[in-house]
CHARMM-style PDB file with segment names, atoms N, HN, CA, C and O in Angstrom:
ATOM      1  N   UNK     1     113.095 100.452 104.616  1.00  0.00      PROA
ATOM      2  CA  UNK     1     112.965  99.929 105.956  1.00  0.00      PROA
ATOM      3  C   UNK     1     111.494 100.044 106.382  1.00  0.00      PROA
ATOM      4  O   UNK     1     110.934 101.084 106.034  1.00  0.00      PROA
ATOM      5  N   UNK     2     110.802  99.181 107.052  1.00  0.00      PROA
ATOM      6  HN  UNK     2     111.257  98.336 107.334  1.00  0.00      PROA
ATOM      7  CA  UNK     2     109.563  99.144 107.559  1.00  0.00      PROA
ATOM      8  C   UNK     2     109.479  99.819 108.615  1.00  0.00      PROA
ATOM      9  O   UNK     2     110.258  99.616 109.546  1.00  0.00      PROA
ATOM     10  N   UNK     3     108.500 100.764 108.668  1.00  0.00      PROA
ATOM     11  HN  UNK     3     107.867 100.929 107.912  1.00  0.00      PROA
ATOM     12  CA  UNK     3     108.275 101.324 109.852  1.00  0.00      PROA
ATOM     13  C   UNK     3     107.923 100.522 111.041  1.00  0.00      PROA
ATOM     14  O   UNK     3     107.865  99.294 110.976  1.00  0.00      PROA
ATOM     15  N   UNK     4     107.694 101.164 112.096  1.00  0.00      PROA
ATOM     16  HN  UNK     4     107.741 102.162 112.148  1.00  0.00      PROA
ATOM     17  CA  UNK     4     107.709 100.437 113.311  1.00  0.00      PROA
ATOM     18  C   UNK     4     106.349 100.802 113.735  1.00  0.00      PROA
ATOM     19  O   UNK     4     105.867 101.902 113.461  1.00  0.00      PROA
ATOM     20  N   UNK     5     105.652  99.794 114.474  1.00  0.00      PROA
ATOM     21  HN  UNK     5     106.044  98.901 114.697  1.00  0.00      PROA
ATOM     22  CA  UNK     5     104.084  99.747 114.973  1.00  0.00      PROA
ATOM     23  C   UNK     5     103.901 101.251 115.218  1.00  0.00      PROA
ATOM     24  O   UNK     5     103.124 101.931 114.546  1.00  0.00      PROA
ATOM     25  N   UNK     6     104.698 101.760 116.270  1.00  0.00      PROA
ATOM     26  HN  UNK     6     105.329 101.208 116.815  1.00  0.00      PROA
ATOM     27  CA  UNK     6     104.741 103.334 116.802  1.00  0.00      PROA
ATOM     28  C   UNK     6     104.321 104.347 115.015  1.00  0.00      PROA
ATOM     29  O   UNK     6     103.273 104.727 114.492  1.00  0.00      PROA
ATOM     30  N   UNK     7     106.008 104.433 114.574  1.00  0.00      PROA
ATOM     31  HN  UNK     7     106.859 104.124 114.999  1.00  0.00      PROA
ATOM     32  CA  UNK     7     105.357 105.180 113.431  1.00  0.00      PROA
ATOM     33  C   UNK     7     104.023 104.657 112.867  1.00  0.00      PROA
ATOM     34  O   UNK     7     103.239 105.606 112.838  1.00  0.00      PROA
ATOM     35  N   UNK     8     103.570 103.767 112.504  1.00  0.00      PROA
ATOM     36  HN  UNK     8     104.207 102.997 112.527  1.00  0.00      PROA
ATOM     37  CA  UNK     8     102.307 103.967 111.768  1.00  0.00      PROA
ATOM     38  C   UNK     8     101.183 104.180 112.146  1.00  0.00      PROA
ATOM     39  O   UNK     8     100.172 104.510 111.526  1.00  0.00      PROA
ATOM     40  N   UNK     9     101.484 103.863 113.847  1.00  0.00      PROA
ATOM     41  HN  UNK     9     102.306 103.594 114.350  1.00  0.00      PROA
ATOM     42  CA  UNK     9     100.114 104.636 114.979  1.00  0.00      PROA
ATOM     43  C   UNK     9     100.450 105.902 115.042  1.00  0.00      PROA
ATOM     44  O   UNK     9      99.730 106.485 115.853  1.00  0.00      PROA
ATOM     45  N   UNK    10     101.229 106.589 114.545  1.00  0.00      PROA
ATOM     46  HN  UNK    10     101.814 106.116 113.886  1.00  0.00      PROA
ATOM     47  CA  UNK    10     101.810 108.259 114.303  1.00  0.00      PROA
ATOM     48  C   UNK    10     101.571 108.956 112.791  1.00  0.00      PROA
ATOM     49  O   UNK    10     101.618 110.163 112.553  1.00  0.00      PROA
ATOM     50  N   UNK    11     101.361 108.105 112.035  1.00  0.00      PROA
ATOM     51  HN  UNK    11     101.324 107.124 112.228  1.00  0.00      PROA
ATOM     52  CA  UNK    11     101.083 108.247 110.703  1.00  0.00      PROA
ATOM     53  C   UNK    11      98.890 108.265 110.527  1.00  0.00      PROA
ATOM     54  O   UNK    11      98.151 109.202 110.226  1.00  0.00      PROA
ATOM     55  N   UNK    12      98.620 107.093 110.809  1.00  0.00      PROA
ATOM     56  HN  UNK    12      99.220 106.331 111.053  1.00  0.00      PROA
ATOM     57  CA  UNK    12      97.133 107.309 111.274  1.00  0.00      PROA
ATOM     58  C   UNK    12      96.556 108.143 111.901  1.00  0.00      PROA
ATOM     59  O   UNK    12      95.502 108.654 111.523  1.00  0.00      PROA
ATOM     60  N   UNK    13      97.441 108.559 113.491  1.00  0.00      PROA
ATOM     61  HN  UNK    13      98.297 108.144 113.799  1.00  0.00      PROA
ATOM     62  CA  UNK    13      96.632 110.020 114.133  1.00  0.00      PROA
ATOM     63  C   UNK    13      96.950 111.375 113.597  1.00  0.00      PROA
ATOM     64  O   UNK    13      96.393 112.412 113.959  1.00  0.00      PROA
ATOM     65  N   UNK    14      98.372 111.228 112.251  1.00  0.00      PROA
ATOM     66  HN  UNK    14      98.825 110.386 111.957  1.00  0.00      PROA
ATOM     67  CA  UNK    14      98.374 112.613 111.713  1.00  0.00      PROA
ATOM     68  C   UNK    14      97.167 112.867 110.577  1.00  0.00      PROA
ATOM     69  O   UNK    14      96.454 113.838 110.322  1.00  0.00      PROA
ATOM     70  N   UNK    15      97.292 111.476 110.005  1.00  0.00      PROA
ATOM     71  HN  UNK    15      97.871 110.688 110.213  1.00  0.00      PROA
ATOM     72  CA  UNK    15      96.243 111.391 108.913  1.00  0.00      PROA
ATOM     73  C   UNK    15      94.650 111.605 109.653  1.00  0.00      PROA
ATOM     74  O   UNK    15      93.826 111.999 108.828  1.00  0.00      PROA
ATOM     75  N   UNK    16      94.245 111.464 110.681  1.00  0.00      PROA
ATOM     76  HN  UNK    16      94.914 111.144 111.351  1.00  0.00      PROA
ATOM     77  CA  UNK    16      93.273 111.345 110.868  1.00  0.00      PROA
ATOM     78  C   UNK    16      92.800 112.877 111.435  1.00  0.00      PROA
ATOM     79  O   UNK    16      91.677 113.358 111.285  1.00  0.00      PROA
ATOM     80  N   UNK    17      94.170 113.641 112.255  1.00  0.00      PROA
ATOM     81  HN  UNK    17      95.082 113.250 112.377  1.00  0.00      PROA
ATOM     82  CA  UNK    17      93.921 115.062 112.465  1.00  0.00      PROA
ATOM     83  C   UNK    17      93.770 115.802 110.887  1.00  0.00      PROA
ATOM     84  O   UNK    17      92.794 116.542 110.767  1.00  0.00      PROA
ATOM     85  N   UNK    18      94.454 115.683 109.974  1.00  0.00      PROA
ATOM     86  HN  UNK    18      95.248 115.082 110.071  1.00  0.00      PROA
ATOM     87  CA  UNK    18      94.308 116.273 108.877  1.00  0.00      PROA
ATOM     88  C   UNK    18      92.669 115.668 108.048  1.00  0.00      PROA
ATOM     89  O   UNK    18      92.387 116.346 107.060  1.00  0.00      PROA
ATOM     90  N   UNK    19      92.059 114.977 108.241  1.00  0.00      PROA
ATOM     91  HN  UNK    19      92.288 114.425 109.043  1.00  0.00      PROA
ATOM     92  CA  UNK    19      90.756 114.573 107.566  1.00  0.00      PROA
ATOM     93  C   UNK    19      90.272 115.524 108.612  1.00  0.00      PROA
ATOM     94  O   UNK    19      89.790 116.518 108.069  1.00  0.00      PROA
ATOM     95  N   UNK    20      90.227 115.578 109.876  1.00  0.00      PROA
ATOM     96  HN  UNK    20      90.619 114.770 110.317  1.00  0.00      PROA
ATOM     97  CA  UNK    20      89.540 116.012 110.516  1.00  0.00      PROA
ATOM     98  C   UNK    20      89.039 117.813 110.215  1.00  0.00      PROA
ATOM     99  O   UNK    20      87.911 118.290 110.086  1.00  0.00      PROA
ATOM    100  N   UNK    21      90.831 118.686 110.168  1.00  0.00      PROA
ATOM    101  HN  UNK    21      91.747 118.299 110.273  1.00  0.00      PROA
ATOM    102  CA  UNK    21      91.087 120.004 109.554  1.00  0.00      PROA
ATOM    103  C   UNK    21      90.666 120.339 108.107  1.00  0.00      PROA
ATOM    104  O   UNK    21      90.448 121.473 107.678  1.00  0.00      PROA
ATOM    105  N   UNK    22      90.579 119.095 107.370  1.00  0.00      PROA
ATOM    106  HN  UNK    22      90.756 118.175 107.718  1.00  0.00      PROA
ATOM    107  CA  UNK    22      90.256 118.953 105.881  1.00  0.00      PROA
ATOM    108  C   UNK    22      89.145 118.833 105.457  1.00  0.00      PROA
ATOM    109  O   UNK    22      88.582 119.561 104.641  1.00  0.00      PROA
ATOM    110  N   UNK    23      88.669 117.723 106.083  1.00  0.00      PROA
ATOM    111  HN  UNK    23      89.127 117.131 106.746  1.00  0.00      PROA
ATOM    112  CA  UNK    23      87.470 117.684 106.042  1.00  0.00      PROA
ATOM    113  C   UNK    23      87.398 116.800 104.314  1.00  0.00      PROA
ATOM    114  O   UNK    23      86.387 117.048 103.657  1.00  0.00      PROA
ATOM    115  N   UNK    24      88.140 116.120 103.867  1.00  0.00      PROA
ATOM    116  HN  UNK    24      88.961 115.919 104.400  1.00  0.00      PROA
ATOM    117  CA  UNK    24      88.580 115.516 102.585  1.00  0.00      PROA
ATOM    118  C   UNK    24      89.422 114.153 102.860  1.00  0.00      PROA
ATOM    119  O   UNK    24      90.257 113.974 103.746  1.00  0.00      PROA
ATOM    120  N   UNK    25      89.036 113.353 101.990  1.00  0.00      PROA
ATOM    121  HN  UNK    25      88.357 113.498 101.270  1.00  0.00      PROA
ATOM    122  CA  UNK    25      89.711 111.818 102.221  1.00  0.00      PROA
ATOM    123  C   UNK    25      89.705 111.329 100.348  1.00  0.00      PROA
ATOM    124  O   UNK    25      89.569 111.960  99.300  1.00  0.00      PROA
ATOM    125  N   UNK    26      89.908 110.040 100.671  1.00  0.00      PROA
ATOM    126  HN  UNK    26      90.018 109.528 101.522  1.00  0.00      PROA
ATOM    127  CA  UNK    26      89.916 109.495  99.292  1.00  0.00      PROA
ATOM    128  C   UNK    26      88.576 108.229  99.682  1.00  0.00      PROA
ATOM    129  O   UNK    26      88.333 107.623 100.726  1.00  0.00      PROA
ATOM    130  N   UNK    27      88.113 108.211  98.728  1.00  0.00      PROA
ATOM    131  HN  UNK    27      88.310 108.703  97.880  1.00  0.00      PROA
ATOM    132  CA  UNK    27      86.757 107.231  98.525  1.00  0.00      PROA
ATOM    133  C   UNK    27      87.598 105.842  98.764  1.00  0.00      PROA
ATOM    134  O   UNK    27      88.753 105.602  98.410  1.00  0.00      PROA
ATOM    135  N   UNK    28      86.529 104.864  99.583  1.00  0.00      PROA
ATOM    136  HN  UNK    28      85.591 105.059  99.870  1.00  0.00      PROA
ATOM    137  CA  UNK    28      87.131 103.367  99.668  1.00  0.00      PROA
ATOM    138  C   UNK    28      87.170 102.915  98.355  1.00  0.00      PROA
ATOM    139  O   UNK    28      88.237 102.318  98.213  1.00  0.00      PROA
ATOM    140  N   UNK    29      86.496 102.909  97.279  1.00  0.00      PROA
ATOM    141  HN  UNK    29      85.629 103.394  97.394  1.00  0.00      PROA
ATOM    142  CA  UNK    29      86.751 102.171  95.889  1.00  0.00      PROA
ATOM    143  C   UNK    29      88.156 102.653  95.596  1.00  0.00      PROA
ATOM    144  O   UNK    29      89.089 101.881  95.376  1.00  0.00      PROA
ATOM    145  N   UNK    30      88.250 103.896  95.606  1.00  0.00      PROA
ATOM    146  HN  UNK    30      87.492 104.524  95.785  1.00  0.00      PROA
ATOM    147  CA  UNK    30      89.550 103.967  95.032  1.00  0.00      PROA
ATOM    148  C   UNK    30      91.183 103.633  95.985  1.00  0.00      PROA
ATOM    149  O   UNK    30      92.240 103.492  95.371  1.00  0.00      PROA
ATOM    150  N   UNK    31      91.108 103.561  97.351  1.00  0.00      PROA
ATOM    151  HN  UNK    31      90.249 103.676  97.850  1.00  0.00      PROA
ATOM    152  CA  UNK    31      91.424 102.815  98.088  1.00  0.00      PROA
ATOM    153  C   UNK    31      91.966 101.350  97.557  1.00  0.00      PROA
ATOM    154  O   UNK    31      93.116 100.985  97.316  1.00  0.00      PROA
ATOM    155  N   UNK    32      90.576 100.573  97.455  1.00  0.00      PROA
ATOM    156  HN  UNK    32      89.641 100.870  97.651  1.00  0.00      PROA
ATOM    157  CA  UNK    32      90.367  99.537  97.398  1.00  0.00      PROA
ATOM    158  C   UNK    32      90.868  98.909  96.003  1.00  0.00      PROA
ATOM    159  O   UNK    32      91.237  97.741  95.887  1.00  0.00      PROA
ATOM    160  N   UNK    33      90.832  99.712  95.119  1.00  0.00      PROA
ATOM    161  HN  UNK    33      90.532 100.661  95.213  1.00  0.00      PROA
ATOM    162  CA  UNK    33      91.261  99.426  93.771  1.00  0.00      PROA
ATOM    163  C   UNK    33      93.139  99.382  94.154  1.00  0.00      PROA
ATOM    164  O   UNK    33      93.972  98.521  93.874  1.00  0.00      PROA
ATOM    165  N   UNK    34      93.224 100.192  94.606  1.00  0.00      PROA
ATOM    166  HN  UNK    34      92.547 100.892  94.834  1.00  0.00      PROA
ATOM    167  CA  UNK    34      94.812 100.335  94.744  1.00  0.00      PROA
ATOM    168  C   UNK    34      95.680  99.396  95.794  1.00  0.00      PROA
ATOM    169  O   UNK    34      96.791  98.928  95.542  1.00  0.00      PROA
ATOM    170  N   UNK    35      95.195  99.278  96.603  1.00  0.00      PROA
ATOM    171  HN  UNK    35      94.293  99.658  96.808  1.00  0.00      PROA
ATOM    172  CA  UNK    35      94.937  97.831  97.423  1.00  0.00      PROA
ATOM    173  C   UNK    35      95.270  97.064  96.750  1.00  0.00      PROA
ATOM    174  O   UNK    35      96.486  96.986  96.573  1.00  0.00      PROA
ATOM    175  N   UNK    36      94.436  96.178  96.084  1.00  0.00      PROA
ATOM    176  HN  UNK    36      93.448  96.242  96.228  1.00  0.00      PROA
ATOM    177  CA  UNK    36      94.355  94.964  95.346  1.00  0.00      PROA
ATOM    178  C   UNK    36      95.262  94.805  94.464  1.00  0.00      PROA
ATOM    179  O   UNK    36      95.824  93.721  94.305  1.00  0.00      PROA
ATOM    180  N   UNK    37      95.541  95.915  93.736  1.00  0.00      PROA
ATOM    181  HN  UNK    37      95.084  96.795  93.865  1.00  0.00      PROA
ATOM    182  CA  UNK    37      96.933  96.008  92.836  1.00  0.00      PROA
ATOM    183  C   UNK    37      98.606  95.822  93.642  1.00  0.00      PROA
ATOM    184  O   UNK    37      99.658  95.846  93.003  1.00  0.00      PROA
ATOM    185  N   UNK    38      98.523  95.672  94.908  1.00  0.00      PROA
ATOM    186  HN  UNK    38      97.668  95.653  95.426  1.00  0.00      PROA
ATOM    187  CA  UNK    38      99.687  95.959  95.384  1.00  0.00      PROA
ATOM    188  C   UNK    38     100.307  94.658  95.344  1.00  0.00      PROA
ATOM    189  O   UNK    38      99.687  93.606  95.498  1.00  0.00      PROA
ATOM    190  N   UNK    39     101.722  94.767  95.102  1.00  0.00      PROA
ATOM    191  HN  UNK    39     102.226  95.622  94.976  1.00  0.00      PROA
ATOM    192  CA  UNK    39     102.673  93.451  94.803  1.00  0.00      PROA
ATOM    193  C   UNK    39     102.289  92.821  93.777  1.00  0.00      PROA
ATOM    194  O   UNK    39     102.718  91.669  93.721  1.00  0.00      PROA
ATOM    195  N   UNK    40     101.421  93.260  92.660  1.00  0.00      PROA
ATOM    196  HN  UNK    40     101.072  94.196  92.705  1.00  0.00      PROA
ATOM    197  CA  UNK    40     101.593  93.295  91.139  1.00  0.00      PROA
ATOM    198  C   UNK    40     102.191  94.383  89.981  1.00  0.00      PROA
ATOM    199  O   UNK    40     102.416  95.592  90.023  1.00  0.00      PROA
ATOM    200  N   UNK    41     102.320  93.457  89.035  1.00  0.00      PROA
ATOM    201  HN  UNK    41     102.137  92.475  89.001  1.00  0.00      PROA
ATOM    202  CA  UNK    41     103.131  94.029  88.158  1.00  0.00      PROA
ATOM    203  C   UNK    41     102.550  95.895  87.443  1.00  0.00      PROA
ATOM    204  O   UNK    41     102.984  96.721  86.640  1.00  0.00      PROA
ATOM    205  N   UNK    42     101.205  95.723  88.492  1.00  0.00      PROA
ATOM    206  HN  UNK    42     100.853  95.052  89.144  1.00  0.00      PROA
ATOM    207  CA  UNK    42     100.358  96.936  87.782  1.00  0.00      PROA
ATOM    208  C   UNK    42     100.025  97.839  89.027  1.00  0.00      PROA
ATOM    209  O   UNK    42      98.963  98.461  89.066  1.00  0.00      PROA
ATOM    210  N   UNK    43     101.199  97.918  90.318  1.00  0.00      PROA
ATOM    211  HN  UNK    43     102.062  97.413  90.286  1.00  0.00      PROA
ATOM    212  CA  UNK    43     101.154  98.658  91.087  1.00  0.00      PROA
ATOM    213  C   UNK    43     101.039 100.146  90.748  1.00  0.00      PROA
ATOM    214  O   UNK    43     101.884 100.683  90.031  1.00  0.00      PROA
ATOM    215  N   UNK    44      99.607 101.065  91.451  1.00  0.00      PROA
ATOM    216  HN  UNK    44      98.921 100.628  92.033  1.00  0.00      PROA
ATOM    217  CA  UNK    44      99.402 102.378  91.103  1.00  0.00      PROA
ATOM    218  C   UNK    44     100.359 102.894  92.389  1.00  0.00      PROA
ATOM    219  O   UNK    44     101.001 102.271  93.235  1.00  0.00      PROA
ATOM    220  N   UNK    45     100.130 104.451  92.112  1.00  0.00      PROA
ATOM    221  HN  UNK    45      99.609 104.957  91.425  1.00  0.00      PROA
ATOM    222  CA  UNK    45     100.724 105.319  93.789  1.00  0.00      PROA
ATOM    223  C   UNK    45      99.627 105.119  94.645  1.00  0.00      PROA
ATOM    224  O   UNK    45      98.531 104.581  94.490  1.00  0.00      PROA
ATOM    225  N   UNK    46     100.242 105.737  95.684  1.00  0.00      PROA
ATOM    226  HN  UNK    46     101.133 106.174  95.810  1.00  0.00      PROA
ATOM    227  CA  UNK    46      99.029 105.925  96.774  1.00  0.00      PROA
ATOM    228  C   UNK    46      98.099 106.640  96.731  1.00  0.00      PROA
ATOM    229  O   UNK    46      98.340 107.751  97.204  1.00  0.00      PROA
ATOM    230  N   UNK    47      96.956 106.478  96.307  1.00  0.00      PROA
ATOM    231  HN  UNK    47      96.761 105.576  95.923  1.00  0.00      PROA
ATOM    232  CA  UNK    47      95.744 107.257  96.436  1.00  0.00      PROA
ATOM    233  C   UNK    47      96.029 108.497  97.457  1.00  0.00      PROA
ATOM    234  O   UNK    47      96.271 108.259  98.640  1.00  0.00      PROA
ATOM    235  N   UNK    48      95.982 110.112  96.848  1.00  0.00      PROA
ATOM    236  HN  UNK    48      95.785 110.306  95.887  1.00  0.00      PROA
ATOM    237  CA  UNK    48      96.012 111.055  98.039  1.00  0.00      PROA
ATOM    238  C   UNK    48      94.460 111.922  98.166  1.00  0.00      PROA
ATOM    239  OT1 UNK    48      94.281 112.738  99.071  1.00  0.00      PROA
TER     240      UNK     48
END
């Protein structure tokens, strides 16, 4: 089921308090690599 606008504006400000406490993210290339793969046959996980 797709989340709803709400959850994923709830998912961004948790993610964004935890970069904040962390102080750690994932690089845009690798982002971006995983991105581009999505809805192909060579879908990776989510970059954590």
């Amino acid at each position: 089921m797709p989340l709803t606008e709400a959850q994923m504006v709830q998912q961004s400000k948790l993610a964004l308090e935890e970069y904040h406490r962390q102080g750690s993210g994932v690089a845009h290339n690798t982002v971006r690599k995983w991105a581009d793969n999505l809805g192909t046959d060579e879908e990776h996980p989510c970059p954590r």
